[in-house]
C-alpha positions as CSV (number, residue, x, y, z in Angstrom):
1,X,-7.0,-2.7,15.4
2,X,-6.5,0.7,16.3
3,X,-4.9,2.9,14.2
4,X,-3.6,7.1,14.2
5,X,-2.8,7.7,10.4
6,X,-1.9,11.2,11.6
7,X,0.0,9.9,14.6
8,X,2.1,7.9,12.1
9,X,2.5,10.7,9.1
10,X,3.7,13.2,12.1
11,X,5.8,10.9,13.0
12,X,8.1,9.9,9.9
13,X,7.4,13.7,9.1
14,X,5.3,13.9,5.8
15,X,4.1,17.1,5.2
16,X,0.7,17.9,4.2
17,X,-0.7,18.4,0.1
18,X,-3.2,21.1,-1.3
19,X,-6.8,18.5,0.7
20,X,-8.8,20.2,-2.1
21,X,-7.0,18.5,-5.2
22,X,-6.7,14.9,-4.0
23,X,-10.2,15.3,-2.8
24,X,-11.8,16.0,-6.2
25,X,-9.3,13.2,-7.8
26,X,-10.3,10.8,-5.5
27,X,-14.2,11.7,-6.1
28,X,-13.6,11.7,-10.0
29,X,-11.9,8.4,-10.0
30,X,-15.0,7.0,-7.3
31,X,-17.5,8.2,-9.8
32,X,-15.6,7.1,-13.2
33,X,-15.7,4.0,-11.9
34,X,-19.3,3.5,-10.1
35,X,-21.2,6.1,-11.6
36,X,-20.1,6.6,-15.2
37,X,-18.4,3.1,-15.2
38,X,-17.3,4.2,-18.7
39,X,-14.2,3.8,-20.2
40,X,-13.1,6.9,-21.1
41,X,-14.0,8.1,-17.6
42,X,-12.0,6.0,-16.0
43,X,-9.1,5.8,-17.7
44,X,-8.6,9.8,-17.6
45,X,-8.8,9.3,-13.5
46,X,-6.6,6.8,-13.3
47,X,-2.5,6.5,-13.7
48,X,-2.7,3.3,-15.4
49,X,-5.3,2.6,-18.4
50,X,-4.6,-0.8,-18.5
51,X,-6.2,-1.4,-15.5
52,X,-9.1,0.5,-16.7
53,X,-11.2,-3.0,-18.1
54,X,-10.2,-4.8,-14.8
55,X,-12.1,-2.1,-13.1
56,X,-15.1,-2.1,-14.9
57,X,-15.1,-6.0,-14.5
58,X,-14.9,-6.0,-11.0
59,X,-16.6,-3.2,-9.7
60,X,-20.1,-3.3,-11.0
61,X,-22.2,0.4,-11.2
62,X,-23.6,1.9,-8.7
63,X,-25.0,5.1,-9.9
64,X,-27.1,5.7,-6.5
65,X,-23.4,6.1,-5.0
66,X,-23.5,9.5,-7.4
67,X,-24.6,11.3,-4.4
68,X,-22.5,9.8,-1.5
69,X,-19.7,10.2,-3.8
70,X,-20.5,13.6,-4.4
71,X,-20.7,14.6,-0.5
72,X,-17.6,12.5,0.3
73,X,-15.1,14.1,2.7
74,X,-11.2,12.9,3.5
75,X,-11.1,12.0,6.7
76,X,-7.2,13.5,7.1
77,X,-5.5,15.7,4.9
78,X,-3.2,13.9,2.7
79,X,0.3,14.0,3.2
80,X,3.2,14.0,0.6
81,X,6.3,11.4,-0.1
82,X,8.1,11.9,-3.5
83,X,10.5,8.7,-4.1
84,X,10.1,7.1,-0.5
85,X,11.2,10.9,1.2
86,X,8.9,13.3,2.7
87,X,8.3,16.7,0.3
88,X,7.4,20.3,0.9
89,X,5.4,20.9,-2.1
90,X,3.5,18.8,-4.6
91,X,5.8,17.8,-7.3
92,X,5.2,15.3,-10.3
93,X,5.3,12.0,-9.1
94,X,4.9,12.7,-5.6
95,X,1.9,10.1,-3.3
96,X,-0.4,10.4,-1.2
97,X,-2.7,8.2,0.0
98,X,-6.5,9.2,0.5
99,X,-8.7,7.9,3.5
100,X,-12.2,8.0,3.5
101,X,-15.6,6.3,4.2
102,X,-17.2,4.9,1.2
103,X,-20.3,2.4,1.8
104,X,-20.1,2.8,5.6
105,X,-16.5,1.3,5.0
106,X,-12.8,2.6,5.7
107,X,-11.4,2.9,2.4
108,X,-7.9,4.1,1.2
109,X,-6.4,5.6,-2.3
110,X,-3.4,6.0,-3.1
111,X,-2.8,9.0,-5.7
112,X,-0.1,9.9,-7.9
113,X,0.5,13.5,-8.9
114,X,1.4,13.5,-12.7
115,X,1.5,16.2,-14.9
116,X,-2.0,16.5,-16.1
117,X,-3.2,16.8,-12.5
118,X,-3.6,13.6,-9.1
119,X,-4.6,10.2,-10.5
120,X,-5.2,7.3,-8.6
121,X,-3.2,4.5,-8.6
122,X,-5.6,1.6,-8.4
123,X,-3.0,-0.9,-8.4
124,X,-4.4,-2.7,-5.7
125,X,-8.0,-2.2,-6.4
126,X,-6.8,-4.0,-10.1
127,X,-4.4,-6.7,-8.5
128,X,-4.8,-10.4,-9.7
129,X,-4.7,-13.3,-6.8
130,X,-1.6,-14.1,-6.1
131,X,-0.8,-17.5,-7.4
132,X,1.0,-20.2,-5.5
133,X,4.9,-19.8,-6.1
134,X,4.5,-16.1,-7.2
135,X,6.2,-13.2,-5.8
136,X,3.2,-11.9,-4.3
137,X,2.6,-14.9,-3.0
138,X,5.6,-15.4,-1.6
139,X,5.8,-11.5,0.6
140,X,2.0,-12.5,2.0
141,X,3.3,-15.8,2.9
142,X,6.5,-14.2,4.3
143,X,4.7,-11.3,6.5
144,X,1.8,-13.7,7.8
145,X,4.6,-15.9,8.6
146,X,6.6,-12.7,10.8
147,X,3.6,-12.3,12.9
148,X,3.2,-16.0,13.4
149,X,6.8,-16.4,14.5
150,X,7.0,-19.3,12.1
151,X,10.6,-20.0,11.7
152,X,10.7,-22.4,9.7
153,X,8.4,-20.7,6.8
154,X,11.1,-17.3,7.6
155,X,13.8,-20.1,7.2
156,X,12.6,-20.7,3.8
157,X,11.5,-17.2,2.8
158,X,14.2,-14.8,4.0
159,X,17.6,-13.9,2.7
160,X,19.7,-14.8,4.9
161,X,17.9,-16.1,7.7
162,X,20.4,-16.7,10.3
163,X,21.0,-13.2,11.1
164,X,17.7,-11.6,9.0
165,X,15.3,-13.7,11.7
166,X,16.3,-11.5,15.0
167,X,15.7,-8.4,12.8
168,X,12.0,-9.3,12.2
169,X,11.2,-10.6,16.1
170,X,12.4,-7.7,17.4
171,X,9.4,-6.4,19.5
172,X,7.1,-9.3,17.6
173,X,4.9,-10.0,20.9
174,X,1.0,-9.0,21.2
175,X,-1.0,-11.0,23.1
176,X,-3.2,-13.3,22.1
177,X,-6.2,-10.8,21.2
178,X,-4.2,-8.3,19.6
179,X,-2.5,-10.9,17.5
180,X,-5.8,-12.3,16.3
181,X,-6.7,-8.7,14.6
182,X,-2.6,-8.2,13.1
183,X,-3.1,-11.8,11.7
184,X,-6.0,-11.3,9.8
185,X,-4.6,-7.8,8.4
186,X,-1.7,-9.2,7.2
187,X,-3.9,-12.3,5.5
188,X,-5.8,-9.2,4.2
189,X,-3.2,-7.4,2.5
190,X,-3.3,-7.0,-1.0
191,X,0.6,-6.5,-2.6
192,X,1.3,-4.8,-6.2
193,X,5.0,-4.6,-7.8
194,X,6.2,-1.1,-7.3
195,X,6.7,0.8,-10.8
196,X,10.6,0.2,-11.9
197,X,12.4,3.3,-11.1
198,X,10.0,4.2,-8.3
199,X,12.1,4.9,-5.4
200,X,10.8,3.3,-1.8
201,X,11.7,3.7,2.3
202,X,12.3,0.3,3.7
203,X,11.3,0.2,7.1
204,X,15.2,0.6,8.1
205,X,15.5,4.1,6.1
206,X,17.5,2.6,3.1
207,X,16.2,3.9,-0.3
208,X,15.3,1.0,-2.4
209,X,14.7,1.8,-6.2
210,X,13.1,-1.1,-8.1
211,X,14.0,-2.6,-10.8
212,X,13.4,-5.9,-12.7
213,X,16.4,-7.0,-11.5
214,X,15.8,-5.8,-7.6
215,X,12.0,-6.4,-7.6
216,X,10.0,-4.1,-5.0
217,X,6.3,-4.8,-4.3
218,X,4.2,-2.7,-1.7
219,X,1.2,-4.0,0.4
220,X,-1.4,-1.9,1.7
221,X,-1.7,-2.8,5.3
222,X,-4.3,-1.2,6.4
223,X,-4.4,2.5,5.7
224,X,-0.4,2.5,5.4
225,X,2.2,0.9,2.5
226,X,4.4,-1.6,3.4
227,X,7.2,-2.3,1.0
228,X,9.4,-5.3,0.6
229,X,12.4,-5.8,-1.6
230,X,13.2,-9.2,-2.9
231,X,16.3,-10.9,-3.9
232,X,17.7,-14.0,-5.5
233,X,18.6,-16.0,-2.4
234,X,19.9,-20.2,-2.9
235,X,18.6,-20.1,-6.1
236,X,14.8,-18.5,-5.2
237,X,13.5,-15.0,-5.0
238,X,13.8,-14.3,-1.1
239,X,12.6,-11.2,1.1
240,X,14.9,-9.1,2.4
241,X,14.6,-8.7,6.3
242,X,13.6,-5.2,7.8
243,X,12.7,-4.4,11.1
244,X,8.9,-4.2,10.2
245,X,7.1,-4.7,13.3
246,X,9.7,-2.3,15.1
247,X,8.5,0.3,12.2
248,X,5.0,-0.5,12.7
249,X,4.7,-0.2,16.2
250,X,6.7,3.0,16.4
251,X,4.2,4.3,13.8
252,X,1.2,3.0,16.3
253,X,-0.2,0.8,12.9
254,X,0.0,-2.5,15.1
Protein backbone atom coordinates (compact mmCIF):
# COMPACT_ATOMS: atom_id res chain seq x y z
CA UNK A 1 0.00 0.00 0.00
CA UNK A 2 1.04 3.23 -0.85
CA UNK A 3 1.33 5.77 1.52
CA UNK A 4 2.34 10.06 1.68
CA UNK A 5 2.86 10.52 5.62
CA UNK A 6 3.57 14.10 4.56
CA UNK A 7 0.66 14.30 2.21
CA UNK A 8 -1.51 13.27 5.22
CA UNK A 9 0.21 15.62 8.11
CA UNK A 10 -0.22 18.69 5.39
CA UNK A 11 -3.32 17.79 5.19
CA UNK A 12 -5.01 17.79 8.81
CA UNK A 13 -2.30 20.61 9.26
CA UNK A 14 0.34 19.47 11.91
CA UNK A 15 3.08 21.54 12.05
CA UNK A 16 6.57 20.47 12.11
CA UNK A 17 8.94 19.76 15.72
CA UNK A 18 12.71 20.76 16.34
CA UNK A 19 13.93 16.95 13.51
CA UNK A 20 17.06 17.17 15.66
CA UNK A 21 15.57 16.28 19.21
CA UNK A 22 13.14 13.42 18.25
CA UNK A 23 15.98 12.12 16.16
CA UNK A 24 18.51 11.65 19.02
CA UNK A 25 15.36 10.31 21.31
CA UNK A 26 14.50 7.90 18.92
CA UNK A 27 18.32 6.77 18.42
CA UNK A 28 18.71 6.63 22.30
CA UNK A 29 15.69 4.57 22.85
CA UNK A 30 16.90 2.13 19.53
CA UNK A 31 20.19 1.68 21.30
CA UNK A 32 18.91 1.36 25.10
CA UNK A 33 17.16 -1.23 23.92
CA UNK A 34 19.42 -3.26 21.23
CA UNK A 35 22.66 -2.06 22.14
CA UNK A 36 22.82 -1.48 25.86
CA UNK A 37 19.68 -3.62 26.39
CA UNK A 38 20.17 -2.54 30.00
CA UNK A 39 17.71 -1.51 32.26
CA UNK A 40 18.62 1.66 33.32
CA UNK A 41 19.11 2.56 29.72
CA UNK A 42 16.01 1.85 28.72
CA UNK A 43 13.88 2.94 31.15
CA UNK A 44 15.49 6.68 30.98
CA UNK A 45 14.39 6.56 27.03
CA UNK A 46 11.24 5.53 27.55
CA UNK A 47 7.79 7.21 28.96
CA UNK A 48 6.75 4.16 30.70
CA UNK A 49 9.31 2.05 32.90
CA UNK A 50 7.05 -0.67 33.32
CA UNK A 51 7.36 -1.67 29.95
CA UNK A 52 11.04 -1.48 30.38
CA UNK A 53 11.36 -5.71 31.29
CA UNK A 54 8.83 -6.46 28.40
CA UNK A 55 11.33 -4.91 26.19
CA UNK A 56 14.24 -6.56 27.11
CA UNK A 57 12.25 -9.82 26.90
CA UNK A 58 11.21 -9.39 23.58
CA UNK A 59 13.69 -7.72 21.76
CA UNK A 60 16.92 -9.61 22.13
CA UNK A 61 20.53 -7.51 21.69
CA UNK A 62 21.83 -6.65 18.82
CA UNK A 63 24.88 -4.68 19.54
CA UNK A 64 26.13 -4.76 15.70
CA UNK A 65 22.89 -2.55 15.14
CA UNK A 66 25.29 0.18 17.39
CA UNK A 67 26.35 1.43 14.13
CA UNK A 68 23.14 1.47 11.90
CA UNK A 69 21.54 2.96 14.79
CA UNK A 70 24.05 5.51 15.09
CA UNK A 71 23.78 6.68 11.21
CA UNK A 72 20.00 6.47 11.38
CA UNK A 73 18.16 9.26 9.56
CA UNK A 74 14.13 10.26 9.84
CA UNK A 75 12.82 9.86 6.81
CA UNK A 76 10.18 13.09 7.41
CA UNK A 77 10.42 15.62 9.95
CA UNK A 78 8.15 14.97 12.71
CA UNK A 79 5.15 16.86 13.15
CA UNK A 80 3.32 17.97 16.35
CA UNK A 81 -0.33 17.19 17.99
CA UNK A 82 -0.77 18.09 21.71
CA UNK A 83 -4.22 16.48 22.93
CA UNK A 84 -5.53 15.28 19.49
CA UNK A 85 -4.99 19.30 17.94
CA UNK A 86 -2.20 20.34 15.80
CA UNK A 87 0.57 22.75 17.84
CA UNK A 88 2.96 25.53 17.00
CA UNK A 89 5.65 24.70 19.29
CA UNK A 90 6.76 21.75 21.32
CA UNK A 91 5.02 21.66 24.55
CA UNK A 92 4.97 19.00 27.41
CA UNK A 93 2.98 16.26 26.29
CA UNK A 94 2.75 17.03 22.85
CA UNK A 95 3.49 13.57 19.93
CA UNK A 96 4.98 12.91 17.35
CA UNK A 97 5.55 10.00 15.59
CA UNK A 98 9.02 9.02 14.13
CA UNK A 99 9.52 7.19 10.73
CA UNK A 100 12.45 5.52 9.80
CA UNK A 101 14.35 2.45 8.27
CA UNK A 102 15.65 0.11 10.84
CA UNK A 103 16.85 -3.50 9.55
CA UNK A 104 16.00 -2.63 5.91
CA UNK A 105 12.34 -2.23 7.43
CA UNK A 106 9.70 0.75 7.70
CA UNK A 107 9.54 1.36 11.24
CA UNK A 108 7.49 4.01 13.28
CA UNK A 109 7.84 5.65 17.00
CA UNK A 110 5.79 7.40 18.51
CA UNK A 111 7.41 10.08 21.07
CA UNK A 112 6.11 11.94 23.87
CA UNK A 113 7.69 15.26 24.88
CA UNK A 114 7.78 15.29 28.73
CA UNK A 115 9.60 17.48 30.84
CA UNK A 116 12.94 15.86 31.06
CA UNK A 117 13.22 15.96 27.28
CA UNK A 118 11.18 13.27 24.00
CA UNK A 119 10.65 9.72 25.17
CA UNK A 120 9.24 7.13 23.26
CA UNK A 121 6.18 5.61 23.91
CA UNK A 122 6.68 1.95 23.18
CA UNK A 123 3.22 1.13 23.98
CA UNK A 124 2.82 -0.87 21.11
CA UNK A 125 6.29 -2.27 20.80
CA UNK A 126 5.32 -3.60 24.71
CA UNK A 127 1.56 -4.58 23.93
CA UNK A 128 0.32 -8.11 25.09
CA UNK A 129 -1.97 -10.32 22.40
CA UNK A 130 -5.04 -9.45 22.58
CA UNK A 131 -7.08 -12.05 24.14
CA UNK A 132 -10.44 -13.27 22.82
CA UNK A 133 -13.32 -11.12 24.37
CA UNK A 134 -10.90 -8.19 25.22
CA UNK A 135 -11.22 -4.74 24.27
CA UNK A 136 -8.43 -4.94 21.96
CA UNK A 137 -9.65 -7.69 20.62
CA UNK A 138 -12.76 -6.52 20.06
CA UNK A 139 -11.61 -2.85 17.88
CA UNK A 140 -9.21 -5.39 15.60
CA UNK A 141 -12.19 -7.54 15.20
CA UNK A 142 -14.38 -4.46 14.61
CA UNK A 143 -11.94 -2.57 11.93
CA UNK A 144 -11.05 -5.93 9.99
CA UNK A 145 -14.70 -6.37 9.98
CA UNK A 146 -15.25 -2.40 8.27
CA UNK A 147 -13.05 -3.38 5.46
CA UNK A 148 -14.73 -6.73 5.06
CA UNK A 149 -18.14 -5.16 4.92
CA UNK A 150 -19.19 -7.81 7.36
CA UNK A 151 -22.43 -6.71 8.75
CA UNK A 152 -23.28 -8.92 10.73
CA UNK A 153 -19.82 -8.88 12.88
CA UNK A 154 -20.51 -4.57 12.71
CA UNK A 155 -24.08 -5.64 13.87
CA UNK A 156 -22.60 -7.15 16.85
CA UNK A 157 -19.68 -4.73 17.44
CA UNK A 158 -20.97 -1.22 16.88
CA UNK A 159 -23.09 1.10 18.99
CA UNK A 160 -25.82 1.56 17.47
CA UNK A 161 -25.64 -0.15 14.38
CA UNK A 162 -28.57 0.84 12.43
CA UNK A 163 -27.55 4.26 11.80
CA UNK A 164 -23.53 3.79 12.84
CA UNK A 165 -23.19 1.09 9.70
CA UNK A 166 -23.71 3.75 6.74
CA UNK A 167 -21.19 5.93 8.55
CA UNK A 168 -18.41 3.26 8.21
CA UNK A 169 -19.30 2.13 4.29
CA UNK A 170 -19.15 5.36 3.24
CA UNK A 171 -16.51 5.27 0.38
CA UNK A 172 -15.64 1.45 1.75
CA UNK A 173 -14.93 0.13 -1.98
CA UNK A 174 -11.26 -0.92 -3.34
CA UNK A 175 -11.07 -3.43 -5.58
CA UNK A 176 -10.10 -6.62 -5.14
CA UNK A 177 -6.10 -6.03 -5.08
CA UNK A 178 -6.17 -3.01 -3.09
CA UNK A 179 -8.41 -4.64 -0.56
CA UNK A 180 -6.04 -7.64 -0.20
CA UNK A 181 -3.10 -5.12 1.07
CA UNK A 182 -5.91 -2.86 3.53
CA UNK A 183 -6.92 -6.35 4.90
CA UNK A 184 -3.82 -7.54 5.98
CA UNK A 185 -2.91 -3.95 7.54
CA UNK A 186 -5.71 -3.82 9.49
CA UNK A 187 -5.04 -7.75 10.72
CA UNK A 188 -1.64 -6.12 11.31
CA UNK A 189 -2.46 -3.51 13.60
CA UNK A 190 -1.32 -3.58 16.90
CA UNK A 191 -4.01 -1.40 19.46
CA UNK A 192 -2.83 0.09 23.13
CA UNK A 193 -5.43 1.93 25.59
CA UNK A 194 -4.78 5.62 25.24
CA UNK A 195 -3.41 7.05 28.75
CA UNK A 196 -6.72 8.41 30.81
CA UNK A 197 -6.87 12.04 30.40
CA UNK A 198 -5.03 11.92 27.06
CA UNK A 199 -7.16 13.81 24.78
CA UNK A 200 -7.68 12.19 20.97
CA UNK A 201 -9.26 13.37 17.24
CA UNK A 202 -11.82 10.90 16.25
CA UNK A 203 -11.83 10.66 12.63
CA UNK A 204 -15.11 13.03 12.68
CA UNK A 205 -13.08 16.02 14.57
CA UNK A 206 -14.84 15.35 18.00
CA UNK A 207 -12.31 15.51 20.94
CA UNK A 208 -12.49 12.37 22.85
CA UNK A 209 -10.70 12.33 26.33
CA UNK A 210 -10.34 8.86 27.85
CA UNK A 211 -11.19 7.69 30.71
CA UNK A 212 -11.87 4.34 32.52
CA UNK A 213 -15.20 5.01 32.17
CA UNK A 214 -15.03 6.15 28.16
CA UNK A 215 -12.13 3.80 27.24
CA UNK A 216 -9.96 5.02 24.14
CA UNK A 217 -7.44 2.69 22.51
CA UNK A 218 -5.24 3.73 19.45
CA UNK A 219 -3.93 1.42 16.65
CA UNK A 220 -0.98 2.02 14.67
CA UNK A 221 -2.11 1.51 11.17
CA UNK A 222 0.65 1.72 9.35
CA UNK A 223 2.71 4.85 9.83
CA UNK A 224 -0.53 6.70 11.22
CA UNK A 225 -2.81 6.32 14.69
CA UNK A 226 -6.05 5.32 14.51
CA UNK A 227 -8.22 5.86 17.59
CA UNK A 228 -11.48 4.33 18.60
CA UNK A 229 -13.62 5.15 21.55
CA UNK A 230 -15.67 2.45 23.15
CA UNK A 231 -18.89 2.42 24.95
CA UNK A 232 -21.22 0.24 26.95
CA UNK A 233 -23.70 -0.73 24.31
CA UNK A 234 -26.78 -3.78 25.22
CA UNK A 235 -24.85 -4.70 27.94
CA UNK A 236 -21.14 -5.02 26.08
CA UNK A 237 -18.36 -2.61 25.38
CA UNK A 238 -19.17 -1.47 21.68
CA UNK A 239 -17.19 0.88 19.15
CA UNK A 240 -18.32 3.94 18.46
CA UNK A 241 -18.83 4.51 14.56
CA UNK A 242 -16.61 7.18 12.81
CA UNK A 243 -16.21 7.78 9.30
CA UNK A 244 -12.76 5.99 9.20
CA UNK A 245 -12.24 4.97 5.77
CA UNK A 246 -13.63 8.51 4.63
CA UNK A 247 -10.70 9.95 6.98
CA UNK A 248 -8.25 7.56 5.67
CA UNK A 249 -8.76 8.02 2.18
CA UNK A 250 -8.80 11.76 2.42
CA UNK A 251 -5.49 11.43 4.24
CA UNK A 252 -4.25 9.02 1.12
CA UNK A 253 -3.36 6.17 4.11
CA UNK A 254 -5.67 3.61 2.07
Amino acid sequence: MRRSLLALLLLIGVVHAQADEPLTATRSFLTAVFVTHERKAVAAAVLDASQVDTLLKRYPAHPEAGDEIGHLKLLHDPFLTWQGTPVGKSRPGARALAEFQFHDQLAVLPLVLTAHGWKADAGYMAAPAAKAGSQAATIRRFFFAVFRKDDKTLNELTVDPKHGIPILMAANDFPGGDLDVILEDAMDMMVIPARPGDTWMMPSGRLVTASPTRPVWVGLYGTVEVPFELKEDRGHWRVVPEPYVVNLRARHII
